[in-house]
C-alpha positions as CSV (number, residue, x, y, z in Angstrom):
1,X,0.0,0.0,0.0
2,X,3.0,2.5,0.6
3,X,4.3,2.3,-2.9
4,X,0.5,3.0,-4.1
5,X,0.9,5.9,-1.7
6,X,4.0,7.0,-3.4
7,X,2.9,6.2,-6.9
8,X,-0.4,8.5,-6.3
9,X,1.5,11.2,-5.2
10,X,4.3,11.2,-8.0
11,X,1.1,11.3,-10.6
12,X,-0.1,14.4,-8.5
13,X,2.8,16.3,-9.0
14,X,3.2,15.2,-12.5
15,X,-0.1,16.6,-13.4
16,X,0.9,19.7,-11.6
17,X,-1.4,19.3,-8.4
18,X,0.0,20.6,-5.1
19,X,-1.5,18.7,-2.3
20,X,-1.1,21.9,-0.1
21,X,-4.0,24.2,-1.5
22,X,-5.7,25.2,0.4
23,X,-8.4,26.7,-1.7
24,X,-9.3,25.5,-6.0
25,X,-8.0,27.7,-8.0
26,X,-11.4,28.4,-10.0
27,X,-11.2,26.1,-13.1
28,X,-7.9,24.4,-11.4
29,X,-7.8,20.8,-10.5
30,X,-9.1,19.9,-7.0
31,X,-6.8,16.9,-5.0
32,X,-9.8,14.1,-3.7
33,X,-9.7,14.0,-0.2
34,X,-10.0,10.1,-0.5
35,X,-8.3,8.8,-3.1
36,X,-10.4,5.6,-2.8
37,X,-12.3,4.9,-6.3
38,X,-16.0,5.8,-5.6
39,X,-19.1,3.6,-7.2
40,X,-19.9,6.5,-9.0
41,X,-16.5,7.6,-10.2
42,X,-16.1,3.8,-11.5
43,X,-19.3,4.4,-13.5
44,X,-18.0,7.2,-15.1
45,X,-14.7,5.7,-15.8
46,X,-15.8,2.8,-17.1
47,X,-18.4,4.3,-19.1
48,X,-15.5,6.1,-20.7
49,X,-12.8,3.2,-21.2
50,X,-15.4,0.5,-22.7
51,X,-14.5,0.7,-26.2
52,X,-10.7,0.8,-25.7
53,X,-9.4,-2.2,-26.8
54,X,-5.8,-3.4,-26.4
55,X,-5.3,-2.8,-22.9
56,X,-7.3,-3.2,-19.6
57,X,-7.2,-0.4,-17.3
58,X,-8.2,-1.1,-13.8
59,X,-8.3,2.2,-11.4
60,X,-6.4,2.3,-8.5
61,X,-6.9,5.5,-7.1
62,X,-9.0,8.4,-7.9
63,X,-6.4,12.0,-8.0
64,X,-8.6,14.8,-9.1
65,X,-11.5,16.6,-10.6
66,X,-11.7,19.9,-12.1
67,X,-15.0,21.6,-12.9
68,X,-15.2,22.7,-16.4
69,X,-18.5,22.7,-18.8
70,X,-18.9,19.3,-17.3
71,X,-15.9,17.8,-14.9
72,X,-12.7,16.6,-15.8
73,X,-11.5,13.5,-13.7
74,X,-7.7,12.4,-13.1
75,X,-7.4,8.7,-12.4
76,X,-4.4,6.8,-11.6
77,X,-4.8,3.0,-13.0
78,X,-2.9,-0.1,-13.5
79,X,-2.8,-0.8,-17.6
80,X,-2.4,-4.1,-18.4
81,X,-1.9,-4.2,-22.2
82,X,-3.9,-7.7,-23.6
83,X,-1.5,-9.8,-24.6
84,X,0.3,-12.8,-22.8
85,X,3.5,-12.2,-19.9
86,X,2.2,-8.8,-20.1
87,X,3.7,-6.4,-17.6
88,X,1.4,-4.0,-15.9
89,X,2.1,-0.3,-15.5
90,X,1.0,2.6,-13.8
91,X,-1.1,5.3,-16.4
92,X,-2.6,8.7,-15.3
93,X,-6.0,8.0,-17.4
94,X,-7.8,12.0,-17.6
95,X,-11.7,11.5,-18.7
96,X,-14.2,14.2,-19.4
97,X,-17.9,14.1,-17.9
98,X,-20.3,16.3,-19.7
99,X,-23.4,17.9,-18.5
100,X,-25.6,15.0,-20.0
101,X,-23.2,12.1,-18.7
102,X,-21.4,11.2,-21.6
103,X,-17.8,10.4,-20.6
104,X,-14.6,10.0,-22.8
105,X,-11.4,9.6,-22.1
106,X,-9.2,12.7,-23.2
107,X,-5.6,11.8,-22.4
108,X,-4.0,8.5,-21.0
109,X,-0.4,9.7,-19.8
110,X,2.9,7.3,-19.0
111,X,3.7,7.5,-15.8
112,X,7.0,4.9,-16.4
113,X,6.5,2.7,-13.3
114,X,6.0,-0.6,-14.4
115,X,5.0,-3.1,-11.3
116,X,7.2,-6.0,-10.8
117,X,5.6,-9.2,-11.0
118,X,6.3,-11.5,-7.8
């Protein structure tokens, strides 16, 4: 759990969040407070990722949200790409939620941690 600690708070600072705002820059990116994946938020993200095909993204911690037209989410997820002895690494996967629910993924960034298999 400590490395996923670490690994969340890397992608924060790669997608220029500072954990010590105190206050949202209006339009900025807000840190969750719980970086626990809600029911809702898994709705959303997988409402977004079902028709990419290659790789399986499984989210591991939820990093963000900015309010925009809509609300932009930051997820950080274990990618798995689909084939066999695949290696798993970490991806910051950024979805857009419009007004109407519609969700699509925007940006899926490298984060270059792969996770050792034991």
């Amino acid at each position: 759990m400590k490395k996923i600690i670490a690994i969340v708070m890397a992608a924060m600072l790669l997608i220029g969040i500072s954990t010590a705002m105190a206050e949202p820059l209006m339009g900025g990116w807000s840190v969750a407070e719980n970086n626990a994946v809600t029911e809702e938020q898994k709705a959303v993200f997988d409402k977004a990722v079902e028709k990419l095909l290659g790789v399986n993204y499984e989210p591991v911690a939820y990093l963000a949200s900015q309010v925009v037209a809509g609300m932009n989410h930051c997820f950080l997820c274990k990618a798995t790409v689909v084939a066999p002895d695949a290696v798993p690494a970490f991806k910051l996967v950024y979805i857009y939620e419009d007004l109407e629910g519609n969700a699509t993924v925007t940006n899926i960034a490298d984060l270059n941690i792969a996770l050792v298999q034991e």
